[in-house]
N, C-alpha and C positions, 0 to 999 in steps of 0.2 A: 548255592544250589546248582547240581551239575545242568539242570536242564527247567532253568526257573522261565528263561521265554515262551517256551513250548508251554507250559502251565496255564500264565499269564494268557496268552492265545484261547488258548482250548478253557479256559472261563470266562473270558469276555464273550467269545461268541455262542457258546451253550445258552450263558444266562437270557438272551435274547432268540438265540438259534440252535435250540436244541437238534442235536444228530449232524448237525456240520460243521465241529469244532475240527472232527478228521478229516474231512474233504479237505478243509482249508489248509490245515498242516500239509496234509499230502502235496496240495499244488501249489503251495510254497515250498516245499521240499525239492520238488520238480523244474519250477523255475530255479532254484539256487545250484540244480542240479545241472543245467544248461540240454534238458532235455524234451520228448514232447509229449503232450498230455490231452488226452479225452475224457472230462468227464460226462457221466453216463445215465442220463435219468431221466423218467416224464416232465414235462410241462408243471412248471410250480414247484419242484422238488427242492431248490435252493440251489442250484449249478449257477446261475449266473451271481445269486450272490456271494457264491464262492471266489470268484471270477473278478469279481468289484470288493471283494473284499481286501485281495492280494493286489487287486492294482490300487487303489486307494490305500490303506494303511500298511501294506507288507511290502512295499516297494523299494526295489536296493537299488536299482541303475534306469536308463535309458527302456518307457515303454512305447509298444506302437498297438493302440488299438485300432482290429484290421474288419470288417465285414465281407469282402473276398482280395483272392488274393491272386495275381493274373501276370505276366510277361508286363504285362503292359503297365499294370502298377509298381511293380518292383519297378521295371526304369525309371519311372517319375521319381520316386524316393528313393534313387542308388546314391546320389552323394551325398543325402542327407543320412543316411544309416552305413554305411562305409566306414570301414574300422574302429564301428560301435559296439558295444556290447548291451543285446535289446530284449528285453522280453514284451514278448509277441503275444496277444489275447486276442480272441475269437468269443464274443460270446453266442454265438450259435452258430455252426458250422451248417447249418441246413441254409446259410446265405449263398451258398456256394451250390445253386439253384439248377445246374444241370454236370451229367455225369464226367463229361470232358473239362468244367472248372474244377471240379472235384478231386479228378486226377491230377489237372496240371500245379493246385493249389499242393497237393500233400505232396509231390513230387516236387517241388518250389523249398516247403518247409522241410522237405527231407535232408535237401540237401545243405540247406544253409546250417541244421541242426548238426550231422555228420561231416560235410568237410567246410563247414562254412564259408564257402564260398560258390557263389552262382556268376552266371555269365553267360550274355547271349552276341553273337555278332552275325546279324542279318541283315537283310535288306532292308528292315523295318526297325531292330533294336541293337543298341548297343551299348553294352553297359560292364561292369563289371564288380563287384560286389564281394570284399573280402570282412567278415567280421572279425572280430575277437570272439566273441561269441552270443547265443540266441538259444533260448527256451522258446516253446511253442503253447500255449494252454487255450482249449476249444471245451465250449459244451456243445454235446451231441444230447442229442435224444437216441433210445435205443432203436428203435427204426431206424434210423439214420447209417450208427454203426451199421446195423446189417445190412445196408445199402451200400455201404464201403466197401465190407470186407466179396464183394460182388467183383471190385473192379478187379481184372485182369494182373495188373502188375500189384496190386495190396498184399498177397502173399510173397509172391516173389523178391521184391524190393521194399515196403513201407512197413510191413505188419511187427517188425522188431523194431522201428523207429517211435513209436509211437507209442506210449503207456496206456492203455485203455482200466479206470475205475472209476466202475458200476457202485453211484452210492447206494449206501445202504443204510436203514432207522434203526442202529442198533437200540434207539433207548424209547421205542416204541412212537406213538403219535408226535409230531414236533410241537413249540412252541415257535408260531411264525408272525414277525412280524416285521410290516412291508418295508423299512428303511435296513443299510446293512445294517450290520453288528458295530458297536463303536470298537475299535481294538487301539491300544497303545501303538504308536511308530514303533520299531526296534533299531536299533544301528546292525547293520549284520556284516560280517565277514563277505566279501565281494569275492574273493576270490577260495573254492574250498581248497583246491589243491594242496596251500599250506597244510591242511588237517593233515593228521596220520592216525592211518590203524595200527591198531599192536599187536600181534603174534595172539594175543589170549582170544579177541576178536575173531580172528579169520580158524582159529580151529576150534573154535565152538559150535559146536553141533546146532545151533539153532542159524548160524550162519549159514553152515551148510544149508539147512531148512530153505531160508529166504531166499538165495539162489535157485532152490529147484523151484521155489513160485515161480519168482518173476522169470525163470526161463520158460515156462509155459505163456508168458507173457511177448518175448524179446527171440530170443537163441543160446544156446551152448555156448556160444561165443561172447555174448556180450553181459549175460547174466550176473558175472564176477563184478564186471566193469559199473554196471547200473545198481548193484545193492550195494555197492564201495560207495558211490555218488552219491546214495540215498543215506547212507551214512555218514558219510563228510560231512552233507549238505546241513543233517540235522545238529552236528554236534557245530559247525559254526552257526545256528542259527541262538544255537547258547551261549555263542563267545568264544568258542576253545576252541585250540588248534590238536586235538587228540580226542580220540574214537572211546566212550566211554561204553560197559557193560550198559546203560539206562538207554543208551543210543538204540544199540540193538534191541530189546526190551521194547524199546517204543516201536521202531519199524516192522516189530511181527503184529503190532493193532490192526497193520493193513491187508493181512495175510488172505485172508475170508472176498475183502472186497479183488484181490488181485488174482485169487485162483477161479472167482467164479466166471470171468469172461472164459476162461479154456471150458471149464465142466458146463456152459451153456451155448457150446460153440459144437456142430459136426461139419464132418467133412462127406457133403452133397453128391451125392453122384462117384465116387469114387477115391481112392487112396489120394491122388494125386491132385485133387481137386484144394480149394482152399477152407478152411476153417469159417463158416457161416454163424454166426452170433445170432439165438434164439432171442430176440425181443421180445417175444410175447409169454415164453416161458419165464424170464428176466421179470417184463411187470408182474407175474403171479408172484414169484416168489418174494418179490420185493413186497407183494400186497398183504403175505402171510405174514411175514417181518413184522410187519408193521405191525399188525393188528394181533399179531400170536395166533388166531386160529379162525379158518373159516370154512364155508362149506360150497358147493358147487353154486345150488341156489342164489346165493350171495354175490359169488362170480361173477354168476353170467347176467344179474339183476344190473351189478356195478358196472361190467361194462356190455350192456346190450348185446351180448352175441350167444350162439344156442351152444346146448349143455355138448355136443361133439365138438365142437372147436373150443371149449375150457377142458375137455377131456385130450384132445390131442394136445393142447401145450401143457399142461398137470405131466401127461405121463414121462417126457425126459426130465423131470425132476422126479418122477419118483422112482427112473432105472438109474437115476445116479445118487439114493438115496440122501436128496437135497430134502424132501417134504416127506411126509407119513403121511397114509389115510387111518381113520377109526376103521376097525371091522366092524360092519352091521350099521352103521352110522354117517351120513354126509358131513366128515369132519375132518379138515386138512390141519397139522401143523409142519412146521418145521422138523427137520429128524432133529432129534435131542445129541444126537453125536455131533452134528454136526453144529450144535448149537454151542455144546461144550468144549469143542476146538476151536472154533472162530468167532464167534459171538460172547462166551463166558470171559476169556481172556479181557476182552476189552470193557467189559461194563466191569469187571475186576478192577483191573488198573484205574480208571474213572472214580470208582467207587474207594478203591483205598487213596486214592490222592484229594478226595470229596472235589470234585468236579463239581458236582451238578448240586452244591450246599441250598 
């Protein structure tokens, strides 16, 4: 079967962990991809057992679990991670407890992700730090993001290094329960670059497609670079060194969770200013998801705050026709377009492979 590990995956952890058999895929996709990863959601939502999922049983190389990440730590651990190849987990990035860790941390992981290599020669540090290479995986909470995309150099320098996906309950309420998911080892290809795309691949119009996500995501520049990786990454996660039609097919499941950081992001104050990630807009919609439909009432009941502050975050979801209200009725859903592009697709593909038996 061209893509029987992915399978395999995505039913061990449903049958336990419904709604994050895709996260999981995703940031194993990401580490195998040697790149860097935010996942994005309330307190409880499953981000960290996403996170323990890929370092416990999806693990291919050399891990370092980090709780902050400073000048000062990297020197301690320069010889011991020196001409390794590491994937790097953060299970909460909100450890990185004030705004100048924050920066000097993604600016840290930026660079070892991009030119892999750091280096400081001071009066205080000296070190030098060449990888082979390094993935990055963090859960954030969406506060958090939006406290990011604040810093000065995020847009300028970090905001294309960094994959940000916002999960999402496509298959309604989860099934949670508190140990991870048991998942099979796999043996995986270490290295993708082996892999190869085929001409039928790269001028397929749904390639096109997934480039113009993730360039909402990254840059013009790197967008080609990052859906080739996510591609590679997933056809060696099924043993092959060649890019199959099912490869692509699977990588647009993610489409929905990778466009909505751009359509729940403005730009503050001006043209020139950087792209702000609505959190609060983010939890509603995430909360309509879930539940398929609800009303103001309910909102503001769940989370204690008055009916004009559920009404300012509602409304850039419904100028970017993410949500519907009833007429004459306190009753939000989801827009149905928007359900049958991003959402349909993937309970589709779930449903004819019986996923969720």
């Amino acid at each position: 079967m061209s893509m029987e590990n992915t399978l395999r995956v995505l039913r061990q952890v449903e049958k336990t962990h419904k709604n994050l058999g895709l996260p999981t895929m995703f940031a194993k996709l990401i580490d195998m991809s040697n790149l860097g990863l935010f996942l994005v959601a309330e307190r409880g939502k499953g981000k960290t057992t996403v996170l323990d999922t890929v370092r416990d049983c999806l693990r291919h190389r050399d891990l370092m679990q980090v709780s902050i990440i400073s000048y000062a730590g990297i020197a301690k651990m320069a010889d011991e991670i020196d001409g390794k190849s590491i994937t790097m987990i953060n299970r909460d990035f909100s450890s990185f407890y004030t705004d100048y860790l924050k920066d000097v941390a993604v600016n840290l992981i930026a660079s070892l992700i991009t030119d892999k290599v750091v280096k400081a020669d001071t009066g205080k540090y000296h070190f030098h730090i060449d990888l082979e290479a390094l993935s990055f995986l963090s859960a954030t909470q969406p506060q958090m993001l939006e406290k990011l995309n604040h810093l000065p150099t995020w847009e300028s320098m970090y905001r294309d290094r960094f994959i940000r996906y916002p999960i999402l309950y496509w298959f309604g309420e989860p099934i949670y329960r508190k140990d991870p998911p048991r998942v099979s080892a796999i043996t995986l290809i270490p290295d993708i670059d082996t892999v190869s795309i085929p001409k039928n691949i790269t001028e397929d119009r749904a390639y096109e497609r997934m480039m113009a996500i993730i360039e909402r995501q990254t840059s013009e520049g790197r967008c080609q670079q990052y859906t080739d990786r996510l591609l590679k990454a997933h056809a060696a996660f099924n043993e092959r060194d060649i890019v199959l039609p099912a490869d692509l097919e699977f990588i647009q499941l993610f489409a929905g969770n990778l466009l909505l950081d751009y359509l729940l992001s403005d730009r503050v104050e001006g043209v020139s200013r950087p792209l702000i990630f609505n959190s609060n807009s983010y939890i509603l919609f995430f909360y309509l998801l879930e539940r398929g439909e609800a009303s103001k009432v309910q909102m503001r009941q769940e989370y204690n705050v008055s009916n004009v502050t559920i009404t300012k975050n509602l409304n850039p979801l419904m100028a970017r026709n993410l949500i519907k209200g009833t007429y004459g009725k306190d009753k939000y859903v989801i827009n149905k377009e928007w359900i049958d592009r991003y959402a349909g697709p993937v309970r589709s593909w779930f449903r004819e492979r019986r996923i969720h038996e």
